[in-house]
VOGU-3710 file (C-alpha; in Angstrom, 3 decimals, decimal comma):
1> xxxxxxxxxx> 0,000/0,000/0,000  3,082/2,358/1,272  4,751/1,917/-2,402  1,355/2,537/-4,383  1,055/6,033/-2,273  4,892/6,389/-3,108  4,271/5,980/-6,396  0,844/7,860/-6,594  2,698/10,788/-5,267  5,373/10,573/-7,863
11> xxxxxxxxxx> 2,949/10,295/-10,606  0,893/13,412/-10,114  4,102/15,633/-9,580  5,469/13,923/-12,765  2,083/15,121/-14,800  2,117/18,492/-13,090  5,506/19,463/-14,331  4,512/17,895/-18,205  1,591/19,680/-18,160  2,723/22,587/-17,070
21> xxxxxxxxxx> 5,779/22,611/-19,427  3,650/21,684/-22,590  5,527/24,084/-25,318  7,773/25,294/-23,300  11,948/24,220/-21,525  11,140/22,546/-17,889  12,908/25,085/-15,164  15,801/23,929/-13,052  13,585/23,688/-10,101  10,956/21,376/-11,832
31> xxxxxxxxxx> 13,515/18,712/-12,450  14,753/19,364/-9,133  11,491/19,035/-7,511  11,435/15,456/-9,408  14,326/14,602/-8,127  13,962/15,429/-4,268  10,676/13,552/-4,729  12,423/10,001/-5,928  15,665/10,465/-3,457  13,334/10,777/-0,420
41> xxxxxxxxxx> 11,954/7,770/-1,227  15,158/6,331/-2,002  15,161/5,546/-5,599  18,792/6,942/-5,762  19,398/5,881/-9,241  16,052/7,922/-10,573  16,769/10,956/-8,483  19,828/10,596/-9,779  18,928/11,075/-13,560  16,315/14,280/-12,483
51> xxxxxxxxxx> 19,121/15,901/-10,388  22,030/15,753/-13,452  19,039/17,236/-15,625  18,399/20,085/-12,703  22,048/20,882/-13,078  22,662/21,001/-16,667  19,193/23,172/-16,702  21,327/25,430/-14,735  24,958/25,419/-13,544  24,542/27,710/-10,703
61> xxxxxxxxxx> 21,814/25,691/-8,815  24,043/24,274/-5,838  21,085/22,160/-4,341  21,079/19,773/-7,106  25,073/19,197/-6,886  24,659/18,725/-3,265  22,586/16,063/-3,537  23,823/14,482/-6,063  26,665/14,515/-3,814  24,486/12,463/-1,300
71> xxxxxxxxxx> 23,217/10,058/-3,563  26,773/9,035/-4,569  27,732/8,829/-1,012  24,547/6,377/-0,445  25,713/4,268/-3,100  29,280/4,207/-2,006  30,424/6,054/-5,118  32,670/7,758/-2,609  35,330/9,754/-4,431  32,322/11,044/-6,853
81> xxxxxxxxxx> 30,533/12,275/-4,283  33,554/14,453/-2,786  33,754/15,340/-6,219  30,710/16,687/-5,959  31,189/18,661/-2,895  34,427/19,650/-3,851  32,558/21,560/-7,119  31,020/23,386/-4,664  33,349/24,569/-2,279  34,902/25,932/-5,245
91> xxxxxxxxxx> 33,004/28,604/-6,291  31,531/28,872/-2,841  34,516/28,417/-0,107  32,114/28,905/3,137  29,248/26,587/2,379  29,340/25,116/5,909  27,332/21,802/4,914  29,217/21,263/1,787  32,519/21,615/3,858  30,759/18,928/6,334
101> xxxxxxxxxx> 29,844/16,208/3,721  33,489/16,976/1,659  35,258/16,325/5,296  33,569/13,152/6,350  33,797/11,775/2,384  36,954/12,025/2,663  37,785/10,243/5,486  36,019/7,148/3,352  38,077/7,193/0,397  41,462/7,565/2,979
111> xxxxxxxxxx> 42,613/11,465/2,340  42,984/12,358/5,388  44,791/15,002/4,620  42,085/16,749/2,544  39,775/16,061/5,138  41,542/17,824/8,343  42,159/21,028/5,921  38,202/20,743/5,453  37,624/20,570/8,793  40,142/23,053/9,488
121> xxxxxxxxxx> 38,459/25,771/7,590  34,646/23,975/8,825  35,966/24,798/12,308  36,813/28,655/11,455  33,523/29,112/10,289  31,574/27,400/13,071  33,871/26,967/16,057  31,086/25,935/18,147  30,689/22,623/16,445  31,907/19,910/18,996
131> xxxxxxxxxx> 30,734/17,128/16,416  33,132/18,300/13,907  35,566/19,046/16,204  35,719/15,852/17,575  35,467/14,196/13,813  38,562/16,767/13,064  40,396/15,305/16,456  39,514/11,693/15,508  41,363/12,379/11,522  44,440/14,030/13,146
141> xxxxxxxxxx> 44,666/11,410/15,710  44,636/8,408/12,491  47,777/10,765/10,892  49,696/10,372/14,125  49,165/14,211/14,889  48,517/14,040/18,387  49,358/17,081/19,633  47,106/18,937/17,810  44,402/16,597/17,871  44,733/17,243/21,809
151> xxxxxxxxxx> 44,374/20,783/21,201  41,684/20,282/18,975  39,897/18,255/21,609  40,867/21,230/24,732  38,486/23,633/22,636  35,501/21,895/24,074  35,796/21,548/27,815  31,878/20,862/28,288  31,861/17,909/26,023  35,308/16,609/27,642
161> xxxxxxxxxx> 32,711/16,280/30,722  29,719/14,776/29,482  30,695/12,796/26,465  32,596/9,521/26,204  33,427/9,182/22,604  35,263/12,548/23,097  36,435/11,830/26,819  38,112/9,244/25,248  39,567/9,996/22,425  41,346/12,722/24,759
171> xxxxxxxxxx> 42,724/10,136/27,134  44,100/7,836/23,596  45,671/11,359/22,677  47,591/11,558/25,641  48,361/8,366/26,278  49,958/8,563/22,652  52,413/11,231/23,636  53,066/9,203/26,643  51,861/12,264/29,019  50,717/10,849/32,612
181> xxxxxxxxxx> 47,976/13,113/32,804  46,311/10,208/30,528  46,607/8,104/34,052  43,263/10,553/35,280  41,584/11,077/31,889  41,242/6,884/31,660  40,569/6,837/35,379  37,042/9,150/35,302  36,138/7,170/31,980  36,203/4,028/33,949
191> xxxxxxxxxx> 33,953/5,355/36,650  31,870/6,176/34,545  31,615/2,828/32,560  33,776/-0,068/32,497  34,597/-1,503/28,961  37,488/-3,943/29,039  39,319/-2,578/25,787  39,292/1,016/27,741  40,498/-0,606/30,805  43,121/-2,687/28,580
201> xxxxxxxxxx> 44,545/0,701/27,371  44,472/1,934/30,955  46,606/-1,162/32,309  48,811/-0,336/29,286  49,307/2,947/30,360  49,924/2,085/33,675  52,506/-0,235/33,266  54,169/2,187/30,854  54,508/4,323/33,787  55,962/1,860/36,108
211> xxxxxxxxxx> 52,882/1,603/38,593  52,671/-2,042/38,461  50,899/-3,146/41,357  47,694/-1,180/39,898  48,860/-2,502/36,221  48,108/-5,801/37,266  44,756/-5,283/38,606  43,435/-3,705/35,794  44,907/-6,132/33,656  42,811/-8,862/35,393
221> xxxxxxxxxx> 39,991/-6,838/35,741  39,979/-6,832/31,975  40,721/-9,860/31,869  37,389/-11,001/34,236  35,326/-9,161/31,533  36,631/-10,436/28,367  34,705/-13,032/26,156  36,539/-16,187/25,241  35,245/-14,676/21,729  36,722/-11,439/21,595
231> xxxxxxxxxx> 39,241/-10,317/19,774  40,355/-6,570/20,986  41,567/-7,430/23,304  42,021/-10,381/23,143  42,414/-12,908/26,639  46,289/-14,122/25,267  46,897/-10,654/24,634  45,841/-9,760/28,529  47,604/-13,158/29,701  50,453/-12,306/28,346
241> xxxxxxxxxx> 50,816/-8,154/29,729  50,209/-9,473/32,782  52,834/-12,499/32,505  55,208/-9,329/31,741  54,336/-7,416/34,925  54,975/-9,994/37,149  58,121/-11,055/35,478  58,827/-7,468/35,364  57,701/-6,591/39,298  59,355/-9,699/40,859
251> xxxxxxxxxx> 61,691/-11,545/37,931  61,692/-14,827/40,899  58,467/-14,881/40,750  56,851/-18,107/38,862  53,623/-17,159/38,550  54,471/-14,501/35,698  55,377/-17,931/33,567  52,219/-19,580/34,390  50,542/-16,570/32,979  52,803/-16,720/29,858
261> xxxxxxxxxx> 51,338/-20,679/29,705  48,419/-19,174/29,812  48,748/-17,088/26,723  50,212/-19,624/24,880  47,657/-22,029/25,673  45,215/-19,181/24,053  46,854/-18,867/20,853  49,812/-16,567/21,937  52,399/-16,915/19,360  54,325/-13,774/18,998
271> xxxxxxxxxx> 58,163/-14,987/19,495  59,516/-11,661/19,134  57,570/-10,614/22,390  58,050/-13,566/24,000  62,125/-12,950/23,713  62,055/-9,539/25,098  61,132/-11,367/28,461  64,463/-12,623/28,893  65,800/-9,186/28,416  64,060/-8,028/31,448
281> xxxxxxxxxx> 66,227/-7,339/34,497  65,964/-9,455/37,128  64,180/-12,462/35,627  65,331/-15,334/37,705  67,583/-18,604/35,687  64,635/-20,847/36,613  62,740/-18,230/34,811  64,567/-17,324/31,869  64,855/-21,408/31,288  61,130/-21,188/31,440
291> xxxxxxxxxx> 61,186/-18,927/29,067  63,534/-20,134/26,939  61,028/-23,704/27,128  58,135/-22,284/25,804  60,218/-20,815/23,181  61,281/-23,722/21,677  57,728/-25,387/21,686  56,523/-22,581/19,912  59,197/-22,987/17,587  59,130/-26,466/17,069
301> xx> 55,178/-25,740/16,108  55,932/-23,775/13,392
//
C-alpha cells in the first residue's frame, strides 16, 4: 500500500511538471522538484537522472550538486561524491554543509589530509561545532598528529565532561604522547563505565609508567570481563601483559610464567615478544629457562 502512495505521489508531480511545461523548456527547479521527490523515497538511481538534468538546466543551482553529492555517497560512489562537494566549495569556499559532507567523504576514500584542511576551515567558520571538532580530532589522531588533535579536543571543555566518545579519544591522545595526565583522563572514563578494551589501554598505560601493582589489577579486571570470543583485546593478549608485569615486578616470581602458559595455551604466538622477556632485568635462571622452554615449543610448532 506504502509503495502505491509512493508511487501515486510521484505520478501526479510527474504530470504536473509535463503539463505545465507543454511548449515550453522545464525550469531547473521542476527537475529538481522530481528529483527530491524520488531520493526521499530512495530511488537513488532515478533521483539521480532528475538531479544531473536540474544541473545542466542550470549550472549555478548548488542544491542539485549537493545532492547528487548524497546520492553518490549512499551508493558508495565515494570519491564522486567528494567530487561533488568539492565543485562546490569551489566557487563557494564557506558553504558550511558542503565543507561537512566533503570532510567526512573524505575520510572514506582515505585522504585524510584533505579532510583535516576541510575541517580546518569547517571549524573557522563554526567553532562551536563539537561534532566536527571531535570528527577533526579523531582524523588528526589516524595521521599520528597528536598534539594537535589534543588541542583540537581542549576547545571543548563541556563535552570533555559529558561525552565519552570525546572523553576518550582525549585520554588515547595523551596516552599517545606518553603524558601521565592520561593516568586521570582513563581513570574518570572508567567510573563512569567499564569496557574492558578502555580498561586494557588503561593497564597499558599504567605499566608504561611503572605503577605495576595497579597494572596488574586492571589487567585482570579486563581480563574477568573479556569473552573467550573477543578479539580486541584479546584474553592471550591480557595473559600475556600481565605475565610481563609480574616477570617485570618480581623476575623470581613463577607465577608470571604460568601466565605466559596461559597465553600460549590461548593462541599466543608472537616470538619476538616472548624474547624480550628474557631481556628483562631481574628475571630469575629458573625463569629465563622457562622462558627459553616455551620458546622452543613454539618454535618447534611452526
Amino acid at each position: 500500500m506504502k509503495n502505491k502512495i509512493i508511487s501515486l505521489f510521484l505520478f501526479l508531480i510527474i504530470f504536473s511538471f509535463l503539463n505545465g511545461c507543454t511548449g515550453m523548456a522545464a525550469s531547473a527547479e521542476e527537475y529538481y522538484t522530481i528529483g527530491m521527490a524520488y531520493f526521499d523515497n530512495g530511488k537513488y538511481e532515478e533521483a539521480e537522472m532528475w538531479l544531473n538534468r536540474a544541473r545542466q538546466a542550470d549550472r549555478t543551482m548548488t542544491a542539485s550538486v549537493y545532492n547528487l553529492g548524497r546520492i553518490a555517497f549512499e551508493r558508495q560512489r565515494y570519491r564522486e561524491a567528494a567530487s561533488h562537494f568539492e565543485n562546490i566549495l569551489e566557487k563557494d569556499p564557506d558553504n558550511v554543509l558542503a565543507l561537512k559532507a566533503a570532510a567526512f567523504t573524505r575520510i572514506r576514500t582515505g585522504d585524510l589530509e584533505i579532510a583535516s584542511r576541510h575541517y580546518s576551515r569547517l571549524l573557522t567558520l563554526v567553532p562551536e561545532s563539537a561534532d566536527d571538532g571531535y570528527n577533526h580530532a579523531l582524523v588528526l589522531y589516524a595521521m599520528e598528529r597528536y598534539g594537535e588533535a589534543e588541542d583540537v579536543l581542549n576547545k571543548y571543555p563541556f563535552a570533555l565532561l559529558e561525552n565519552n566518545d570525546v572523553m576518550l579519544l582525549h585520554a588515547r591522545t595523551l596516552k599517545a604522547q606518553n603524558k601521565i595526565e592520561a593516568i586521570d583522563s582513563y581513570s574518570n572514563i572508567l567510573s563512569i563505565s567499564s569496557d574492558p578494551k578502555v580498561r586494557y589501554e588503561y593497564a597499558q598505560l599504567l605499566e608504561y609508567h611503572k605503577i605495576y601493582a595497579r597494572s596488574l589489577e586492571e589487567y585482570r579486571q579486563a581480563l574477568s570481563q573479556t569473552q573467550a570470543s573477543s578479539s580486541d583485546p584479546a584474553r592471550r593478549d591480557i595473559h600475556f601483559s600481565i605475565a610481563r608485569v609480574l616477570l617485570t615486578a618480581d623476575g623470581e616470581n613463577s607465577e608470571g610464567i604460568t601466565e605466559l602458559e596461559s597465553a600460549v595455551n590461548d593462541g599466543f604466538k608472537d616470538i619476538s615478544l616472548i624474547e624480550e622477556l628474557l631481556n628483562i632485568d631481574g628475571v630469575s635462571i629458573e625463569n629465563k629457562n622457562a622462558i627459553r622452554g616455551i620458546l622452543g615449543n613454539l618454535e618447534h610448532e611452526s
